[in-house]
C-alpha positions, 0 to 999 in steps of 0.5 A: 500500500503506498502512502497516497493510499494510507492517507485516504479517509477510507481504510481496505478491512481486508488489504487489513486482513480485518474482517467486520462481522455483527453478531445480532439478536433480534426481536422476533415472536414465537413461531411467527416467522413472517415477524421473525424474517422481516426482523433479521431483515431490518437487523441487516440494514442496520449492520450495513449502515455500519458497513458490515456485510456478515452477520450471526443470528442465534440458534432456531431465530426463524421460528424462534428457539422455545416452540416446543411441540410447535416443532411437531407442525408441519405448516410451521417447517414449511413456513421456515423454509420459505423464510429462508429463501426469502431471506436468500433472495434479500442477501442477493440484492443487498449482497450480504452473508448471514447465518441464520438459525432454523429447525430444517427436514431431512429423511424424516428426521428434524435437525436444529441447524445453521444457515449458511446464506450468501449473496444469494445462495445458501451455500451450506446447512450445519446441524447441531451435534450435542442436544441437551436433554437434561434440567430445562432442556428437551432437544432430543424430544423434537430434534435429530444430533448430527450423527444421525444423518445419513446424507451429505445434502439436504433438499430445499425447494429442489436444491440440493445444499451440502449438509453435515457437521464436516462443511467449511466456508471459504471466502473467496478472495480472502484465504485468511477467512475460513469459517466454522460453524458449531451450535450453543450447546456444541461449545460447552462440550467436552469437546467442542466441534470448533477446536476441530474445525480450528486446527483444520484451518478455520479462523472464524467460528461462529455459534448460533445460540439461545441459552437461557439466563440463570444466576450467573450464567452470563459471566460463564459464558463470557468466559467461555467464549474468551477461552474458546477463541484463546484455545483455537487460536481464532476469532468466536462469534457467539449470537444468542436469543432474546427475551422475546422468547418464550417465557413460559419456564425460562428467561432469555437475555440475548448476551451475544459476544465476539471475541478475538484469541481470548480479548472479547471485542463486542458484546451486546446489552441483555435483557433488551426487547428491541433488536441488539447488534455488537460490531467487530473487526476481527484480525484474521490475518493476525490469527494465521500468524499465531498460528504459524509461531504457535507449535502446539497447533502445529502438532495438533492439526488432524486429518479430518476431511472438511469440505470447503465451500466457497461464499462471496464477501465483497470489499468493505471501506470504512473510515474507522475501525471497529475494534479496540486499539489501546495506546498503551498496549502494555498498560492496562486502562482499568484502574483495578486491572492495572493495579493487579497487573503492577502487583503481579510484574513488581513480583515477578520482578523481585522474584526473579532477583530474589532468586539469582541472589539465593543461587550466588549466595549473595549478600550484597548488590550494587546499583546505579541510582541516578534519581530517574524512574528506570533506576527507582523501580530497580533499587525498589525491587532490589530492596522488596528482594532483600525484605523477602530473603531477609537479607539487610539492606546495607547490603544494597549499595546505591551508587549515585555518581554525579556528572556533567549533566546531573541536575539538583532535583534527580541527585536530591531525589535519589539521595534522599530516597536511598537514606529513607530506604536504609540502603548504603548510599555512596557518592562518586563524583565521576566528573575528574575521571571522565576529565582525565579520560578526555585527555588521554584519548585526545576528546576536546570537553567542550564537544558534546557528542556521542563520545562526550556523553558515553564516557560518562556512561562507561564510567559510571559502569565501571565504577559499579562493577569495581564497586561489586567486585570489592563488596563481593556482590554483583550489579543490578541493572536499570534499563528498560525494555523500550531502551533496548528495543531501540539500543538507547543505551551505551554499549558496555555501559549501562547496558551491561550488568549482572542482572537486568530487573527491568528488560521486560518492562517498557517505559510507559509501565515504568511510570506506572508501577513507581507510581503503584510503589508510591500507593501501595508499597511505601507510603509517607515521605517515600510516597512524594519522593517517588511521585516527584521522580513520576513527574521528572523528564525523562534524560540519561542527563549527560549534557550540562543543563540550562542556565536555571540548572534544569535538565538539558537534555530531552530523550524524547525529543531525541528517540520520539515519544515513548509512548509511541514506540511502546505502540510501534514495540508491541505491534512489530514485536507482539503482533508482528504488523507490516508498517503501514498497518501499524500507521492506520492503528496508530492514527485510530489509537492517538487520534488528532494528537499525531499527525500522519506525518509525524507518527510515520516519522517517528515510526521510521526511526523506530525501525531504523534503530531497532534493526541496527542496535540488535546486536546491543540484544544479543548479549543482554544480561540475564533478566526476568521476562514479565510480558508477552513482550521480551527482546532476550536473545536467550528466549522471544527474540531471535534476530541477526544483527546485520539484518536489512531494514530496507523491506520495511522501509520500502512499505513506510514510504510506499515504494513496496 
């Protein structure tokens, strides 16, 4: 795609391997199927208002789900098949693909099935496979199970449709779209149709359903679908039937979802008599790509014959998308759900380090503390280690080493905090060692370039690994994994250490979890010293600062916002998205905030540095992965040092 054309007001779902789908349940009456079409019709053009060409509809929605013995009437069967093909009929002129739910003959025998109707055609009928028949439920009472049929079609109106629990559909001209069709009660088996369907290929699966409303049963089966998407690696679809349903024994609440590899991204209000419609995109090219890293389902795929049948979806442009995109993909926006989150990395965190400091028999660390937040959340978990271990604090020996660029308020920060922590502060001036440095190498002070400012940083690491040495313990390390990512950090300087507590926690989180230390792990005056230090700019601070003693020295004026790369981080690294995807999702993320211009710009040097500063990665130190995002070239991340950036170039600038 070029950039002329990502510039457009009109995004291509499927040049975005997205793919935007409703689940709907609408009003209807029982057994009045003239009602009940008219209103999946009107539920239609209502989804294509909001561009969605594919729709979901619950279990038996023709007739509705609860017409007991109302089955048993002949008049009504023939009534549904009608519906149907007046259904057919509507999807050719408004060129739509729904799934419907209808009670179908075949043989003699009455299936509970899935309609599978396109363009006008319906390319294939799924009978339900498990009918419950126990507590509420008398499915086997009207229905025939899937197994009990003994032909692979089934007659409408002189057609003969494919039948069976073994179908398909291919979306033509969109292979990432496979799709797979199970029924209510086939998704809370044992084992469930759809995992199969999901290792034969399928990426969407879709479940027509009417299941009842009982105490709690909403948040099991929220989780349901969550896990099942998760599980098959794939996008799940789930329709159920509303409270216009039959309310002679039970409540029907309509809860229909879609969910995405364990995210749900939609879901509709229960309890509303009116017609609900959810919206999503899914990303089905994201979830081939799961599939191809994941080994697991590699190992599983079966042998099991499906056909695959053809439908036609036609191009949908939309100008925004219907799906979530935080902008801060590593941080939770749910105050509760990322106070867990912070709670549950600070202990992975000091486990980590708790252990290395059991299997050397260490008493004594020593860490540089330069006032800024990276080397705050590392002495933070250093000392909560030490607490669990039991171990002294004096055995911590905070280094801060004031240089040409350190400013009154980052070297009062990390002084204050060390004495109120009860570690071994130490301070080491480095500005005559780097001076004398200068001199040998033939460096003129007043140049400030990158030799100018990471002598400073090899010196300061210097002093911290002669300072372990002499104590007898080793040096935790401080840098980030957004530094690493793009290899702002200097080579053998405060790059290295012995152990790196912080390479699986990006920038935008740091903040977050400082601040969660400051309200849940230290109170009081500790508490204001680290909100203080949450408030500094962030600066490696190793150019003077200004004339009013302020810092001079802006890392995201330099490298570009931070927030920004932690988005370009997780969707390069995360979801492995080409450049000009990430483009669109971060212009749907920040909004006007980011120009176009701008977001691709930063973008550019994003790649540019993390393909050239790999081999920074390749000899990280040992460290604790915290994320689904990790850059150790022991473990997530695997990449050559010299390879080319230019593919990825190519598309940013729209020359690919």
């Amino acid at each position: 795609m070029s950039a002329e054309q990502t510039d457009r007001a009109k995004i291509s779902l499927r040049d975005l391997g997205l793919l935007r789908l409703a689940v709907i349940t609408p009003e209807l009456r029982v057994a009045d199927v003239a009602f009940n079409v008219a209103a999946i019709r009107q539920a239609c053009l209502i989804a294509m208002e909001q561009k969605c060409r594919f729709l979901l509809f619950p279990e038996l929605c023709l007739s509705a789900y609860s017409c007991a013995d109302l089955f048993f009437q002949q008049e009504l069967l023939r009534r549904v098949e009608q519906g149907l093909l007046e259904l057919t009929e509507f999807s050719a002129r408004q060129k739509l693909t729904l799934v419907v739910g209808a009670p179908l003959r075949q043989g003699g025998r009455l299936f509970n099935c899935a309609v599978f109707i396109s363009q006008g055609k319906i390319c294939g009928v799924v009978p339900k496979t498990y009918l419950p028949n126990t507590g509420e439920f008398y499915e086997q009472r009207w229905f025939s199970a899937s197994g009990e049929s003994d032909c692979a079609t089934l007659d409408l109106h002189g057609t003969a449709i494919p039948f069976g629990v073994d179908l398909l559909f291919q979306a033509d001209g969109f292979p990432e779209c496979l799709v797979g069709v199970e029924i209510c009660e086939d998704a809370w088996s044992v084992e469930p149709p759809s995992g199969s369907m999901a290792l034969a290929g399928a990426t969407l699966l879709l479940n027509l359903s009417a299941s009842p409303e009982t105490l709690g049963k909403h948040a099991y089966r929220r989780a349901l679908v969550e896990s099942q998407s998760a599980r098959c690696l794939a996008a799940y679809a789930y329709a159920s039937a509303g409270p216009c349903e039959s309310s002679t024994d039970l409540v029907f609440s309509g809860h229909s979802l879609i969910a995405e590899n364990g995210q749900v991204l939609a879901e509709t209000e229960r309890f509303r008599f009116e017609s609900q419609l959810a919206f999503a995109d899914v990303d089905l090219e994201r979830l081939v790509g799961e599939r191809q890293r994941n080994s697991s389902y590699a190992i599983g795929r079966r042998n099991k014959n499906y056909r695959l049948l053809p439908f036609i979806m036609d191009e949908s442009l939309v100008s925004r998308l219907q799906r979530p995109v935080s902008r801060t993909p590593f941080v939770p926006p749910d105050d509760a759900e990322r106070c867990e989150r912070c709670r549950e990395i600070f202990q992975l965190q000091t486990s980590g380090l708790a252990k290395r400091l059991r299997h050397t028999d260490s008493q004594k660390v020593v860490i540089g503390l330069s006032g800024g937040l990276d080397s705050t959340l590392a002495l933070l978990v250093t000392v909560k280690a030490f607490d669990r271990l039991g171990l002294d604090r004096q055995g911590i020996v905070a280094l801060t080493m004031p240089g040409f660029g350190t400013t009154g308020r980052t070297r009062d920060n990390a002084e204050r905090l060390a004495a109120l922590l009860g570690v071994d502060l130490r301070v080491v001036s480095i500005d005559q060692a780097v001076r004398q440095h200068f001199a040998d190498i033939g460096h003129d002070e007043s140049c400030h370039d990158v030799t100018y400012e990471n002598t400073q940083a090899r010196e300061r690491t210097q002093i911290l690994m002669d300072v372990a040495n002499q104590v007898g313990g080793f040096v935790v390390g401080t840098g980030d994994l957004s530094e690493l990512a793009l290899g702002w950090c200097t080579y053998n300087g405060d790059h290295m250490s012995m152990y790196g507590v912080n390479c699986g926690v990006p920038k935008t989180l740091v903040r977050y979890l400082v601040e969660w230390c400051s309200q849940v792990e230290f109170g009081n005056e500790i508490a204001q010293i680290l909100i203080d230090i949450c408030a500094t700019p962030v600066s490696p601070e190793l150019l003077p600062p200004d004339d009013e003693g302020n810092i001079g020295q802006f890392t995201e004026q330099v490298v570009g916002p931070y927030e920004l790369h932690d988005f370009f981080l997780y969707q390069v690294v995360r979801m492995h998205y080409p450049p000009w995807k990430i483009l669109i999702l971060a212009q749907q993320a920040f909004g006007s905030e980011y120009s176009l211009t701008e977001v691709r710009k930063w973008l550019r040097i994003f790649y540019c540095r993390f393909f050239s500063q790999q081999f920074k990665r390749s000899c990280l130190p040992d460290g604790p992965k915290v994320g689904s995002v990790a850059l150790s070239p022991r473990g997530d991340w695997r990449m050559p040092s010299d390879a080319s950036v230019a593919l990825w170039l190519q598309q940013l600038e729209g020359n690919d």
